[in-house]
N, C-alpha and C positions, 0 to 999 in steps of 0.2 A: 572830973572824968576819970575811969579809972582805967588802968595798966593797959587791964584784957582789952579796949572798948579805943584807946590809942592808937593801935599797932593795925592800921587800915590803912587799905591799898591806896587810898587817897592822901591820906601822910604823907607815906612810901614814892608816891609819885611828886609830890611835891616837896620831897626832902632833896629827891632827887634832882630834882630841877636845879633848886638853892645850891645845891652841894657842885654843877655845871658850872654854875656862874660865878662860885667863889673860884674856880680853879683857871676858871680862861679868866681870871682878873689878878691870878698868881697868889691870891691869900692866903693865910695857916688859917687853923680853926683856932688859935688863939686870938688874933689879929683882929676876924669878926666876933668873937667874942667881946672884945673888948670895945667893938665899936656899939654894940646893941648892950653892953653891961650885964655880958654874962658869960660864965666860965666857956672854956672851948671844948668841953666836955657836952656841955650842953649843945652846945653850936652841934658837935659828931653824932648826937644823939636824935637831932632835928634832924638832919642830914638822912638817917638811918631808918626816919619813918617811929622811931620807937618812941621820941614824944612830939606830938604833934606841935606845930610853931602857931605862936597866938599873931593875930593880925598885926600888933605894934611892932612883932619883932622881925614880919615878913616886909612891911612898910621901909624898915630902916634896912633891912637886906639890900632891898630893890635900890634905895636909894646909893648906898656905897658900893652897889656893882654896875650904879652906871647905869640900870633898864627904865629908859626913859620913853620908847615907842608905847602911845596907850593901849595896843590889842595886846600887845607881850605883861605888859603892865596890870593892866585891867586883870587878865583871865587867870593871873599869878595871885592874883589877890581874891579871887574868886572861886578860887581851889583853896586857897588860907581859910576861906569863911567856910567852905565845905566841909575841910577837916574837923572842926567844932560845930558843925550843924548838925539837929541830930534827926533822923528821919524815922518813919516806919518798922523798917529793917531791923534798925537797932535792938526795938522791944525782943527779937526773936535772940539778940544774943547768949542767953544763958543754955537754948537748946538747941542750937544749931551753929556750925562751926562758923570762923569768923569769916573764912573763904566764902562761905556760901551768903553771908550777911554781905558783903563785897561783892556778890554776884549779883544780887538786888538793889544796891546801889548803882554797879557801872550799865544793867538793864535801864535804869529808870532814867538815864542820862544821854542813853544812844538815840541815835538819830535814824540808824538803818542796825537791824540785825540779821544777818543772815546764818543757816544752822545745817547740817545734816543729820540727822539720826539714823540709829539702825539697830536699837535695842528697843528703847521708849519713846513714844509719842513725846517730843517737848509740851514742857510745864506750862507754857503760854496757851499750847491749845490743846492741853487736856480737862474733860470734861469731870466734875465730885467725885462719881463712881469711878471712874478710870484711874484717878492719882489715887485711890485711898486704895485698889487693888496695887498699886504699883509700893505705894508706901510700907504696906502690911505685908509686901514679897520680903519684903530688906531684912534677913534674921536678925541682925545685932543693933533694930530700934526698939525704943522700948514704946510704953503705948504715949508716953509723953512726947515720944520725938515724933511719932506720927502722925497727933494729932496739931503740933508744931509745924511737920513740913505741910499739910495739907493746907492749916491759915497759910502759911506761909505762901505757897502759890498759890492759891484764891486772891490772895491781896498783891500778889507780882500780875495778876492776869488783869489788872485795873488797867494799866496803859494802855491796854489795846484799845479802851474807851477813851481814854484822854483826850484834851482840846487839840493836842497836836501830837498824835501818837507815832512813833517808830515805823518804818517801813519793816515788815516782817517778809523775808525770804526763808521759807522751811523746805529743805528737802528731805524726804521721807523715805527709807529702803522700803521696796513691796514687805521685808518680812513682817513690819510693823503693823500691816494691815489686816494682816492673817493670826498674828499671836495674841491671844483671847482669854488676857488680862483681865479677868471678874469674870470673864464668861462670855458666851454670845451677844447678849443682850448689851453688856455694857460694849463691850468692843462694836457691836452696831450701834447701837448711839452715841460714842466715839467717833466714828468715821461719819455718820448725818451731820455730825456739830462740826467737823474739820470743813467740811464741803461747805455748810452755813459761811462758817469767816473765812472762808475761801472767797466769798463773794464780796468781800469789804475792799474797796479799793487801796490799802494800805497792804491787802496780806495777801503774799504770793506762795500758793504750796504746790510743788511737783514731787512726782513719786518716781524714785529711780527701780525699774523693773527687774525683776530677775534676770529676764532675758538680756539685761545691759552686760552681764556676764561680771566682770571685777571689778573694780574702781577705785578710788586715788585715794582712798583714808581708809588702808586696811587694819590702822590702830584704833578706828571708830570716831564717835561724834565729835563735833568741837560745833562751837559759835566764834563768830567774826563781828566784832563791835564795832563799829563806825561810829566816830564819840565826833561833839566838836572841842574846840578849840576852850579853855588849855590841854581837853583832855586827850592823850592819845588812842589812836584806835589799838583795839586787845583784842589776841584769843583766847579761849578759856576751855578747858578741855577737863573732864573727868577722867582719875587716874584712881585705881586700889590704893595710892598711898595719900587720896586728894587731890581737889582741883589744883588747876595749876593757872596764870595766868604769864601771856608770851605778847610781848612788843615788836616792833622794829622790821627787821627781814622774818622774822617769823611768823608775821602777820601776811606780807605779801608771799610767802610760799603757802597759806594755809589759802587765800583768795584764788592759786594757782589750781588749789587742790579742790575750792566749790567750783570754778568752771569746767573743771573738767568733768564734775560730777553733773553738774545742770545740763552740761552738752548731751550727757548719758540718757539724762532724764526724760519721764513723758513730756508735754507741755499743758499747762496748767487745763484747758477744758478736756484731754484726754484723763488728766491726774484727777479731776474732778467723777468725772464718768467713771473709774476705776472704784474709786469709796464706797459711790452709790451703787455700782454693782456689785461689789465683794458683801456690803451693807448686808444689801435686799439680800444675798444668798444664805443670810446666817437668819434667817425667818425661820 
């Protein structure tokens, strides 16, 4: 495995975890070093997410820190094999950043996602036309990363078919409805095809109106990942310097900021009736 292809958020999370449990048990990194037959060097590096820990050495972790419950056990060990399992995603490393390789990972794992937009339609329910107008707005890709991100969501948009696919909550600002990304044409069959998996009992889309007046994320979009177990739930949020991804109390202030915004919002067969009207009017 190499350097670049290491240093993922699943590491990261699970360095994290290990690096918990050495410290409420009082050990140095020398100390577990010594107990798995390896430098403490290694051990801080494990720790740091920067070299992923191979199963024999999370095995002997678990076992000298004592974690003997099998759901803590279990799901620690199943984030070990994650870190060296290699998925889909992967293949897109060389053109697209590692963040966004991470974003199709903790997608493909969640259990519920919920979203707000107010720029772009999300990647999940945009339609060929729609992402490749969106893709080819972006000045500083080249035509390699375009035609990268486009597989790239084409093949993130597989879960919504899955045997047991994610609960999708999208909320949509009206301006999203009206800005006419390729043109008429593709922006109306954009909003047919939103209203289409609208109808899928997994996916829930409201559209917050203009008329709502302001509302609770004037920094813009973000997603809310509801992961299970070992994984924790994330938010993830695009930034000019990079996505970003946010745990803990950051997560329940960001859950604060989608009900206030859903409270806003139309309710899903008003939000429906809106598409198909705005739709039909761009004939």
């Amino acid at each position: 495995m190499s350097a670049k292809r290491a240093m993922t958020l699943r590491a990261q999370w699970l360095g994290r975890e290990l690096r918990r449990l050495r410290e409420t048990c009082g050990l140095t990194l020398k100390e577990v070093g010594g107990f798995i037959q390896r430098d403490g060097g290694t051990v801080s590096r494990i720790e740091a997410g920067i070299y992923p820990a191979r199963t024999p050495d999370v095995l002997a972790m678990l076992d000298l820190y004592g974690v003997t419950e099998p759901r803590r056990r279990d799901g620690l060990l199943r984030l070990a094999h994650e870190v060296w399992q290699s998925g889909w995603w992967d293949s897109f490393s060389e053109d697209l950043s590692g963040t966004m390789v991470d974003y199709a990972w903790v997608e493909s794992r969640a259990r519920r996602i919920r979203s707000f937009d107010a720029l772009v339609i999300p990647g999940l329910l945009q339609t060929r036309p729609y992402m490749e107008a969106v893709q080819q707005a972006v000045a500083d890709f080249s035509p390699v990363q375009i035609s990268s991100g486009i597989r790239f969501r084409l093949t993130r948009q597989q879960i919504l078919t899955d045997r047991r696919p994610p609960h999708i909550e999208a909320i949509l600002d009206e301006s999203l409805l009206r800005r006419q990304q390729g043109g008429k044409d593709v922006l109306r069959d954009q909003l047919h095809y939103i209203a289409t998996l609208a109808a899928q009992p997994h996916i829930e889309v409201r559209v917050l109106p203009f008329a709502s007046g302001a509302h609770a994320s004037p920094e813009g979009a973000f997603r809310i990942f509801e992961m299970s177990d070992p994984y924790p739930d994330v938010v993830y949020m695009d930034t000019p310097g990079g996505g970003i991804y946010m745990e803990g109390d950051e997560v329940r202030r960001f859950i604060l900021k989608f009900d206030h915004i859903r409270h806003d919002s139309l309710t899903v067969p008003e939000s429906i009736a809106l598409l198909h009207e705005i739709a039909e009017k761009l004939r």
